[in-house]
Backbone as ProteinMPNN parsed JSONL, in Angstrom:
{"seq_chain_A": "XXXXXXXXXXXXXXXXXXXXXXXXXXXXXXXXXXXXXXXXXXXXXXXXXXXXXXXXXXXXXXXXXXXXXXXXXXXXXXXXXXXXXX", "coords_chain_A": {"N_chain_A": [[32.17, -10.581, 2.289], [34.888, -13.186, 2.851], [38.022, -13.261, 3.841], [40.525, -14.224, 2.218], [42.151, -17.043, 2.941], [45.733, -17.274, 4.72], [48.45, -18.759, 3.039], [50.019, -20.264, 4.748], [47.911, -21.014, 6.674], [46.102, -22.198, 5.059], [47.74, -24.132, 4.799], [48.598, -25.928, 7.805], [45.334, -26.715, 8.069], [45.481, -28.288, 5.808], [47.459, -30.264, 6.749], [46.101, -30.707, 8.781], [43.745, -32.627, 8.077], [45.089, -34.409, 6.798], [45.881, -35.725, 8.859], [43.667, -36.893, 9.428], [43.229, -38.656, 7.671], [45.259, -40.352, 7.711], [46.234, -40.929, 10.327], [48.371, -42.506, 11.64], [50.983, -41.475, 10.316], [53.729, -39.4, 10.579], [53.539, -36.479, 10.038], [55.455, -34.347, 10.576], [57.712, -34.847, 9.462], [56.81, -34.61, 6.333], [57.634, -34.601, 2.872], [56.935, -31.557, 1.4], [57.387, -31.237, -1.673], [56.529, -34.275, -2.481], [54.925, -36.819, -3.43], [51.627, -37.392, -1.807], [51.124, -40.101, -1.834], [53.476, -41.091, -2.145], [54.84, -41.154, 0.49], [52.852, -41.558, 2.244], [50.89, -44.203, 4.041], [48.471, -44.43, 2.19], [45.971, -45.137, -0.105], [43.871, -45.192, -3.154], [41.456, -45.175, -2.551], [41.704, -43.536, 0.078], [43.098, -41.137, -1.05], [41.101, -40.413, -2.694], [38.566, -39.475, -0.289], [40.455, -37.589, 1.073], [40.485, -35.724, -0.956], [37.705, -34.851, -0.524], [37.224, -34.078, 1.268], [38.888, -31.853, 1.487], [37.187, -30.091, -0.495], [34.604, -30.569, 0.965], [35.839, -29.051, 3.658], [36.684, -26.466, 2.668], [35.317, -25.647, 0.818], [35.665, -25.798, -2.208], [34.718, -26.138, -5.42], [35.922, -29.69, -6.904], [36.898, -30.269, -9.991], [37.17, -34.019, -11.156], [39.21, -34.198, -13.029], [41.232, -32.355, -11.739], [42.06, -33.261, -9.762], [44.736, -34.872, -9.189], [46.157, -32.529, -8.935], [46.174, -31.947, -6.336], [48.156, -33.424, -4.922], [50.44, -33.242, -3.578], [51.791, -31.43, -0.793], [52.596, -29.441, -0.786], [51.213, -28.372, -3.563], [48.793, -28.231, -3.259], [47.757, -26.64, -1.29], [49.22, -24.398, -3.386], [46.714, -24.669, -5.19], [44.766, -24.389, -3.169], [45.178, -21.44, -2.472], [45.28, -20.385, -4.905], [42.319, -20.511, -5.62], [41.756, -18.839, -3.403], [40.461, -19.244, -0.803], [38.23, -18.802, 1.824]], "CA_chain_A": [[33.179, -11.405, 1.632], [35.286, -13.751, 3.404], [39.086, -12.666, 3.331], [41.066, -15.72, 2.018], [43.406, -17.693, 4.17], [46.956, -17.341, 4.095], [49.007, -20.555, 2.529], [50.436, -21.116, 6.14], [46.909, -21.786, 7.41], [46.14, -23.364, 4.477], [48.868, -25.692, 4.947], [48.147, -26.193, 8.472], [44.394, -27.38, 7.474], [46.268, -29.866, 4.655], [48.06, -30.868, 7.749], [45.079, -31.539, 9.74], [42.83, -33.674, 7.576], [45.732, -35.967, 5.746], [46.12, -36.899, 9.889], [42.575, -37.715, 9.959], [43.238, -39.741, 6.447], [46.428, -41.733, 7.803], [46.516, -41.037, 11.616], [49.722, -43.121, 12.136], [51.816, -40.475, 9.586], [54.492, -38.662, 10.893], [53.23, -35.229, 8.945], [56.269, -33.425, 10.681], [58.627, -35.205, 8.215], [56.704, -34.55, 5.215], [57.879, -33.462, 2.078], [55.937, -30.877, 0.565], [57.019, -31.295, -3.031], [56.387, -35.177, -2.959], [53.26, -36.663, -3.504], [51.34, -37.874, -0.59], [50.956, -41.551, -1.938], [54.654, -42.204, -2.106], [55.206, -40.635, 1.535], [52.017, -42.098, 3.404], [50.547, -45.236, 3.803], [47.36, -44.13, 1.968], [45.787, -45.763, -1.319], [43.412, -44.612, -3.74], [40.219, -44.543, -1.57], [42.106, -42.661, 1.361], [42.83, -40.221, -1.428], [39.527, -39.77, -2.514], [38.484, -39.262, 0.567], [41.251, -36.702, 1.527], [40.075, -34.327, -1.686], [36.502, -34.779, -0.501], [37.716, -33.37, 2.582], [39.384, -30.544, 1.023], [35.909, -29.881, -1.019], [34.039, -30.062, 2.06], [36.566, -28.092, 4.604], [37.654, -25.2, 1.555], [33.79, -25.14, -0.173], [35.618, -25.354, -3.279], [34.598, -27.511, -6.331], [37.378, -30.226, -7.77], [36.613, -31.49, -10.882], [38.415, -35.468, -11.061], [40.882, -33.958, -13.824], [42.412, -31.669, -11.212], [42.503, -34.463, -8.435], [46.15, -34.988, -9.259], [46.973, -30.85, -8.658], [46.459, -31.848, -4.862], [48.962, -34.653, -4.369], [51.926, -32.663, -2.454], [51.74, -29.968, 0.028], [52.197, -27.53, -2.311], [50.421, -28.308, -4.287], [47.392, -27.915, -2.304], [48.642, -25.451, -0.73], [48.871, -23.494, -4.065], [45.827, -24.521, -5.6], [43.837, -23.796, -3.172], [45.265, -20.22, -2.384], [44.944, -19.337, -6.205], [41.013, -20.096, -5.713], [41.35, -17.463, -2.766], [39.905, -19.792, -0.067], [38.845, -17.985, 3.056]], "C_chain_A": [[34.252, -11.804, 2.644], [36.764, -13.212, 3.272], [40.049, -14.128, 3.433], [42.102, -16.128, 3.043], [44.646, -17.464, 3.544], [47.687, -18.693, 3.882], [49.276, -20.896, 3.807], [49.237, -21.748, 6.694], [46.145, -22.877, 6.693], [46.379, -24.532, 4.265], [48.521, -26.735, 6.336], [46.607, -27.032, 8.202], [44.436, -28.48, 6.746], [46.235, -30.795, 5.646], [46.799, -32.044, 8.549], [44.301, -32.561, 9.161], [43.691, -34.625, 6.797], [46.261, -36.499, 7.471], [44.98, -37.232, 10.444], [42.237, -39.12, 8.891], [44.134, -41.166, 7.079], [47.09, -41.052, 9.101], [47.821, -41.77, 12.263], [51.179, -42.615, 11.586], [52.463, -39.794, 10.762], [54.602, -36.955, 9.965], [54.494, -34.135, 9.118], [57.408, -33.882, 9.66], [58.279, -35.204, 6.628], [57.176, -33.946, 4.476], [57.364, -32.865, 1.591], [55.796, -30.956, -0.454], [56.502, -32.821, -3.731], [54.956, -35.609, -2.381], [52.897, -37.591, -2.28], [51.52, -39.335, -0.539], [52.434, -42.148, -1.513], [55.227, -41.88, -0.732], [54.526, -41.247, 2.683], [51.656, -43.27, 2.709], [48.747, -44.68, 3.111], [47.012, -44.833, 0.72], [44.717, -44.785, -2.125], [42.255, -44.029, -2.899], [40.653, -43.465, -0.746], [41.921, -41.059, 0.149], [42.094, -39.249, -1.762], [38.996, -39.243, -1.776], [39.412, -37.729, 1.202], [40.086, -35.411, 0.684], [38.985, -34.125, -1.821], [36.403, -33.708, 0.741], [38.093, -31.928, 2.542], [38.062, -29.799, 0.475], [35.172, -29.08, 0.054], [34.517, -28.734, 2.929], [36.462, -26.642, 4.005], [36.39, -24.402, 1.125], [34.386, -24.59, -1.802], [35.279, -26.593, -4.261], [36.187, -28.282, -6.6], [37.159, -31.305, -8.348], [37.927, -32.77, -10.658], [39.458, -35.08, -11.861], [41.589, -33.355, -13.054], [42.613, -33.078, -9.799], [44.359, -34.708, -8.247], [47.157, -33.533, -8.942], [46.742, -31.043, -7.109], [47.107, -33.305, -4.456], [49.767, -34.285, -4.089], [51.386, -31.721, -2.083], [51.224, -28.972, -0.168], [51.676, -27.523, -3.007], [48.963, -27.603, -4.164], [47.306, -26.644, -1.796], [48.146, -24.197, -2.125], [47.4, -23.282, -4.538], [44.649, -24.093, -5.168], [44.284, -21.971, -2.682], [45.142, -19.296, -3.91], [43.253, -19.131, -6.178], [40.478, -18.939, -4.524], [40.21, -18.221, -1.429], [39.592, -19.415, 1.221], [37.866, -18.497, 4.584]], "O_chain_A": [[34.636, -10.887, 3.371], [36.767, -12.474, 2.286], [40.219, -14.86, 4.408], [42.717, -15.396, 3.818], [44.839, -17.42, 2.329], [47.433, -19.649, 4.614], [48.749, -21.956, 4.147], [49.333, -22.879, 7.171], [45.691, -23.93, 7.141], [45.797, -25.527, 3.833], [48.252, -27.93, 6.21], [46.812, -28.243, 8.121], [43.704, -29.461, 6.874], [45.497, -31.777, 5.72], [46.644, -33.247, 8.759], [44.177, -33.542, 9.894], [43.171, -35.558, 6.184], [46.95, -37.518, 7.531], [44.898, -37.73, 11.567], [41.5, -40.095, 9.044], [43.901, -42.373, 7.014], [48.255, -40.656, 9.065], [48.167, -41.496, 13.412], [52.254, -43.012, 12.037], [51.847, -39.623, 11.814], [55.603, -36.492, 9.419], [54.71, -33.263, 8.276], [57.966, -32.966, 9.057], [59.063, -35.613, 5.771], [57.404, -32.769, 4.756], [56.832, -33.578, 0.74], [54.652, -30.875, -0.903], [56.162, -32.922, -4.91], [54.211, -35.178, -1.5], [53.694, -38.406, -1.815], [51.955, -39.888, 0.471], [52.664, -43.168, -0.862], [56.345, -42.387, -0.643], [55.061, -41.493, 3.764], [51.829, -43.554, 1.524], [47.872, -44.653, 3.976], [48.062, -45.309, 0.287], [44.687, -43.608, -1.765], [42.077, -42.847, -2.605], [40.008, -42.419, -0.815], [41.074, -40.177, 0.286], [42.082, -38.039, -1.536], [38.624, -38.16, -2.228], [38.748, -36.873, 1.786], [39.3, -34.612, 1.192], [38.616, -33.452, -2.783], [35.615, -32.787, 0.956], [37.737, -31.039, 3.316], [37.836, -28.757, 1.089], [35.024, -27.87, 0.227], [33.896, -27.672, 2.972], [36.185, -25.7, 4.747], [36.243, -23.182, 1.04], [33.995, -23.621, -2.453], [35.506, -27.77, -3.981], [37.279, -27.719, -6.537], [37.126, -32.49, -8.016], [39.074, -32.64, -10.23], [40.591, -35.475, -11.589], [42.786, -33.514, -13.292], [43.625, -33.439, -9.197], [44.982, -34.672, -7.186], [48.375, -33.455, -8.78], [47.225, -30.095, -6.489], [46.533, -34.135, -3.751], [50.569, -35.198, -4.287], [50.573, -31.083, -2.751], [50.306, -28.167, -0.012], [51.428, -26.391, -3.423], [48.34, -26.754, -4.801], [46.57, -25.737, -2.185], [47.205, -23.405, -2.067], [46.824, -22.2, -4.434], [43.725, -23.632, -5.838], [43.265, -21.285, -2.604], [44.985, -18.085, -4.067], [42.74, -18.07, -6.534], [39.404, -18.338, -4.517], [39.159, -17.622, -1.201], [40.516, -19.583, 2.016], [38.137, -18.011, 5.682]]}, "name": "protein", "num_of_chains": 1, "seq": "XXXXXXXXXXXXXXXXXXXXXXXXXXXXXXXXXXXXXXXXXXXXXXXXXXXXXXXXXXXXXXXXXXXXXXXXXXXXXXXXXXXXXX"}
């Protein structure tokens, strides 16, 4: 059994794949509690894309109703440290 990541690396990881989404972001000024759309230049596809990313990277499922529990930081951040991601 894998021993889950801690949120910092978690976060870090966020970090890394929303600057393979929107590469011209300034991720050091992000806010964590606001949602990525109104912060980056990203649109719906990019998004998609991002929480396919997360899927892939994490190996966790995410049904489309939670799609909206990873649109800030923290969000992400939390949700995936409650599934214990490691």
């Amino acid at each position: 059994m894998k021993t889950p990541l801690m949120p910092e690396q978690i976060k870090e990881t966020v970090l890394r794949l929303l600057g393979e989404i929107a590469p011209e972001a300034d991720l050091t000024a992000l806010k964590p509690g606001v949602s990525f759309r109104d912060q980056l230049d990203i649109d719906s596809m990019d998004f998609l894309n991002f929480v396919i990313m997360i899927h892939k990277t994490f190996g966790v499922e995410i049904p489309e109703a939670d799609y909206p529990k990873y649109s800030t930081l923290n969000s992400c951040v939390e949700q995936l440290s409650a599934k214990r991601v490691g």
